[in-house]
Each structure stands twice: as structure tokens, then as C-alpha cells.
C-alpha positions in Angstrom: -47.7 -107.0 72.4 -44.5 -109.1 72.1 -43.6 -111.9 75.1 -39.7 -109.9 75.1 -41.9 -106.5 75.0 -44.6 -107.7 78.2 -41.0 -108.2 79.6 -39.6 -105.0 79.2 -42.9 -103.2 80.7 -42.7 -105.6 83.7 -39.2 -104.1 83.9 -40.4 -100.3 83.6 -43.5 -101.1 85.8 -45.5 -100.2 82.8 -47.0 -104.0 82.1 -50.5 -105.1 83.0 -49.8 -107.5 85.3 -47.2 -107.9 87.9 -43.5 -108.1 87.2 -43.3 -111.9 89.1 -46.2 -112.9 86.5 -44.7 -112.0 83.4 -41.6 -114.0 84.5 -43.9 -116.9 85.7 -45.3 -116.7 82.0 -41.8 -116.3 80.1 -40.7 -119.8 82.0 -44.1 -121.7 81.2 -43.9 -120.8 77.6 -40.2 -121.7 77.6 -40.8 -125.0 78.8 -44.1 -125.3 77.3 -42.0 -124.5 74.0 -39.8 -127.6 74.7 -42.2 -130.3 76.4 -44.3 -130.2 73.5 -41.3 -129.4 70.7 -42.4 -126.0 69.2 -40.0 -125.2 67.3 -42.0 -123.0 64.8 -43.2 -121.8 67.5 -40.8 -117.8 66.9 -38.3 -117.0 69.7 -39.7 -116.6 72.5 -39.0 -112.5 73.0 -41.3 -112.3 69.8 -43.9 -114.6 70.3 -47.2 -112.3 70.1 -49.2 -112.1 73.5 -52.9 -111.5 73.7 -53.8 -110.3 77.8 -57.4 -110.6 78.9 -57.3 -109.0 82.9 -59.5 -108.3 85.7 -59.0 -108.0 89.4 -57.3 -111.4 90.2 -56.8 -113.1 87.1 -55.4 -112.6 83.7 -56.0 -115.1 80.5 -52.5 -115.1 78.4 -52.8 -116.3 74.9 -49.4 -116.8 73.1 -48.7 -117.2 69.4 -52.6 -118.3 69.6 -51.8 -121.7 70.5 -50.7 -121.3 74.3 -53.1 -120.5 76.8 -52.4 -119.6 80.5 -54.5 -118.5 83.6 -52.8 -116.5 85.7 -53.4 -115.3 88.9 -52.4 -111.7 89.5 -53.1 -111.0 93.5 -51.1 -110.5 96.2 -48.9 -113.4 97.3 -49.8 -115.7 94.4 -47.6 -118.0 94.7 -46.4 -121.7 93.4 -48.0 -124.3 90.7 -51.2 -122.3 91.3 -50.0 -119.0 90.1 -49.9 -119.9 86.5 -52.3 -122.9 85.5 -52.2 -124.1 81.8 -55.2 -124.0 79.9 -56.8 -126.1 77.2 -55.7 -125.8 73.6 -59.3 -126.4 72.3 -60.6 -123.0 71.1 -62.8 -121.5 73.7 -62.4 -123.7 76.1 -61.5 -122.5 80.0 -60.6 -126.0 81.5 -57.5 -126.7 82.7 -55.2 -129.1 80.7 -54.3 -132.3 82.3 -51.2 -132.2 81.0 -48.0 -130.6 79.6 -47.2 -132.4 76.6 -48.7 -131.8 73.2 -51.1 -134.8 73.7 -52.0 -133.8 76.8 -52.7 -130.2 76.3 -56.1 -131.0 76.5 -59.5 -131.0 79.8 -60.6 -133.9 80.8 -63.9 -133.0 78.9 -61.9 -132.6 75.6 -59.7 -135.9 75.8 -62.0 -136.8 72.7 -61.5 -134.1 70.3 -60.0 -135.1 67.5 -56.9 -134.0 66.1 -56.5 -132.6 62.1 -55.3 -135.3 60.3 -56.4 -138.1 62.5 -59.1 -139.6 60.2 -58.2 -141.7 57.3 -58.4 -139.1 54.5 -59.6 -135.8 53.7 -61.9 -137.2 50.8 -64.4 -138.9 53.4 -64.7 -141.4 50.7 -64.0 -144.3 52.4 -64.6 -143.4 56.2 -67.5 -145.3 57.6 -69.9 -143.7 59.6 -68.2 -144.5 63.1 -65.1 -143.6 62.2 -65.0 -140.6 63.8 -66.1 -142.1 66.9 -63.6 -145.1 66.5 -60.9 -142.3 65.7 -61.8 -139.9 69.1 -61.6 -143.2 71.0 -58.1 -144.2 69.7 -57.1 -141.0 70.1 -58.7 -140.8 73.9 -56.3 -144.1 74.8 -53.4 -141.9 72.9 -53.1 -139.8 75.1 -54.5 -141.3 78.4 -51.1 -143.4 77.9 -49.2 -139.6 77.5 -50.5 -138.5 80.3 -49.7 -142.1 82.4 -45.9 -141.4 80.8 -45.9 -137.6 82.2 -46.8 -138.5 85.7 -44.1 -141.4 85.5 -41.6 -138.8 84.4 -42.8 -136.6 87.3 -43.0 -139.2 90.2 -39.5 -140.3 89.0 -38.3 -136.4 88.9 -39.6 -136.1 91.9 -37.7 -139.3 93.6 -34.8 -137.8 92.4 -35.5 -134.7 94.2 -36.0 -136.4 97.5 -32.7 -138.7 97.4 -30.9 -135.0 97.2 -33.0 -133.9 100.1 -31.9 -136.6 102.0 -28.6 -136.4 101.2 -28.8 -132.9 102.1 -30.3 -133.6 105.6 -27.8 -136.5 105.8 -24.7 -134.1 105.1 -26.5 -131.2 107.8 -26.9 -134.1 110.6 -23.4 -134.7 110.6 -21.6 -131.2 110.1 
């Protein structure tokens, strides 16, 4: 099933999982789809989805890259309703992060990336360079992550000097 077709069903009252989730999962691939520049990632009405359910909770897997826990029951609500999932293959864990860097569990901050290692020929990588590479790669994006919750505490500031403002503006009217 297509992401623009899950929609459609969620319109009909047809889809697996509640209408409010399917929307919950269009916005977190949208801005999954930008965070972590995805490009060739197809439109987003296109992008294949793969649902696992039961009872409560429902594994989306989009374009086989994305991976999303959501939670399906009554009055789920907020950040917890949809949780982002590691990009490792088979991993459950929830990411740390939004950005492609980050995408990862705690557990798999060490997992090393295609391409990360000197050349494919392994003719002249030593026999800790894998380890020297994960650790390298571990400070990578440690330092992503630092620069996400930067960008959030300063979104978030932001936020509050309108709320203020806001108050500010009520007290006086």
C-alpha cells in the first residue's frame, strides 16, 4: 500500500489504523523527508508502506528506510503517539534522533555506515580499522545529536518569548 493510498482509506474508514494515525504518519515522514534530505526518497503520496498491527501498536515501514511505532489506542495523543525507530535492520529501539546521523539507538551509535572505511579492496585497512572507523563515526554523530537538541532548545525559546508575548498582550486587553 501507497502512503497517498493509507490516506485515502483513513478517509473512507477502510485503513488499518485510525484516521488521526495515518495523518500523524504523513507529517513524520514529511518532515522526516526534509530533516534528513530525502530527496530520492518518491513523493510522498507514493512512497510504499509496509503495516505490521496489533491491539495498541502498529510498526510502519516506509520506502524500507523509515520506521515508525505507532500507537493506535484510544486517546493516543502527543510526541508519544508516533515514536521513530532505528534505521538498523531489525532493530526495535528508538532513534535518538531526527537527522540522518542520528537515526540511530543508543545501542547502534557504533554501526558503521557503507562507505565509511577507507576502501572497498580492504587492501590497506589495518585490523582496527573498523573499530577506529565505528568510533569516529560514534563522535559523528554524538556531535549531530548535541546540534539537534541546540536547534530544539533554541526552537523551543522561541516558542516561549511568543507565549509570553501572548500572555503579555492578554494581561493588558
Amino acid at each position: 500500500m501507497t502512503l497517498g493510498g493509507l490516506l485515502t482509506a483513513a478517509a473512507t474508514g477502510t485503513a488499518p489504523i485510525p484516521a488521526t494515525s495515518v495523518v500523524r504518519l504523513w507529517a513524520a515522514v514529511a518532515d522526516d523527508r526534509a530533516r534528513m534530505n530525502l530527496g530520492g526518497l518518491s513523493d510522498l503520496a507514493t512512497c510504499n508502506v509496509t503495516l505490521d498491527t496489533d491491539d495498541e501498536y502498529a510498526i510502519a515501514t516506509v520506502s524500507s528506510v523509515l520506521r515508525y511505532l505507532i500507537d493506535t489506542s484510544e486517546g493516543a495523543d502527543g510526541v508519544q503517539a508516533i515514536l521513530r525507530l532505528c534505521t538498523t535492520p531489525a532493530c526495535q529501539n528508538q532513534a535518538i534522533g531526527r537527522g540522518s546521523l542520528t537515526r540511530v539507538c543508543e545501542k547502534d551509535l557504533d554501526t558503521l555506515v557503507p562507505g565509511i572505511l577507507p576502501n572497498a579492496a580492504d587492501d590497506d585497512i589495518t585490523p582496527d580499522a573498523q573499530e577506529r572507523a565505528a568510533a569516529v563515526l560514534r563522535h559523528v554523530r554524538l556531535n549531530a545529536w548535541e546540534q539537534e537538541i541546540a536547534e530544539q532548545a533554541r526552537d523551543l525559546a522561541g516558542e516561549r518569548r511568543v507565549l509570553n508575548h501572548l500572555r503579555a498582550r492578554a494581561v493588558h486587553a
